[in-house]
C-alpha positions in Angstrom: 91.5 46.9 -21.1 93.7 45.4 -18.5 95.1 47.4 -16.0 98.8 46.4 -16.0 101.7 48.9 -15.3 103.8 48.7 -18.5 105.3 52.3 -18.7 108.1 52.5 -16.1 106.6 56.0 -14.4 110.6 56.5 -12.8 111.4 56.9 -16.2 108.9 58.6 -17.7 109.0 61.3 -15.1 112.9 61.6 -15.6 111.9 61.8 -19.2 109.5 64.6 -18.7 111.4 66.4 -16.4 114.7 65.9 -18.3 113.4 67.5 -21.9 110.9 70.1 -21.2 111.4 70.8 -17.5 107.9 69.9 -16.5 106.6 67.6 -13.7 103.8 64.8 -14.4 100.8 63.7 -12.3 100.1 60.4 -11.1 97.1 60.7 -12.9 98.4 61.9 -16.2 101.3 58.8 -16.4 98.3 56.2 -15.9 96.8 58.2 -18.7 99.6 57.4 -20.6 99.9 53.7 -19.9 96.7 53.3 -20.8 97.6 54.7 -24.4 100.4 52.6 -24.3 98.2 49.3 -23.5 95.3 50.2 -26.0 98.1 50.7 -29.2 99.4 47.1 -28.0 95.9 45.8 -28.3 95.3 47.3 -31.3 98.5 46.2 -33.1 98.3 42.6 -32.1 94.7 42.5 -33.3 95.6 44.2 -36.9 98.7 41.0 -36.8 96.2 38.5 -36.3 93.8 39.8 -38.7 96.7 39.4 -41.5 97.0 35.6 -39.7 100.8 36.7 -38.0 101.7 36.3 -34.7 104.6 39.0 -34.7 103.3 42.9 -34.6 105.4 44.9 -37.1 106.1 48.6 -37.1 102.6 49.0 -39.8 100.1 47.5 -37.1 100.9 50.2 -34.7 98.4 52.8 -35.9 100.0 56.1 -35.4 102.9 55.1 -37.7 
């Protein structure tokens, strides 16, 4: 999987923080952007596999 920063952590923290008043690790928000990675990964493949090139809301697997 490639390591690329796609969750914007300023956000996610503010997120966090905002709605249940809890702080996130480092750790725990590269966690999460390797979730975030993985579903993309996963959706695309399920696309191609049905020969499309544009992911729809049914390729993302925890829909």
């Amino acid at each position: 999987m490639d390591e690329s920063l796609v969750v914007v952590m300023s956000k996610l923290k503010k997120y966090i923080k905002n709605t249940t008043g809890c702080s996130i690790s480092m750790e725990a928000l590269g966690v999460i952007n390797n979730k975030v990675l993985q579903l993309c990964e996963d959706a695309a493949r399920r696309a191609q596999a049905d020969r499309r090139k544009i992911i729809k809301p049914s390729d993302i697997g925890i829909l």
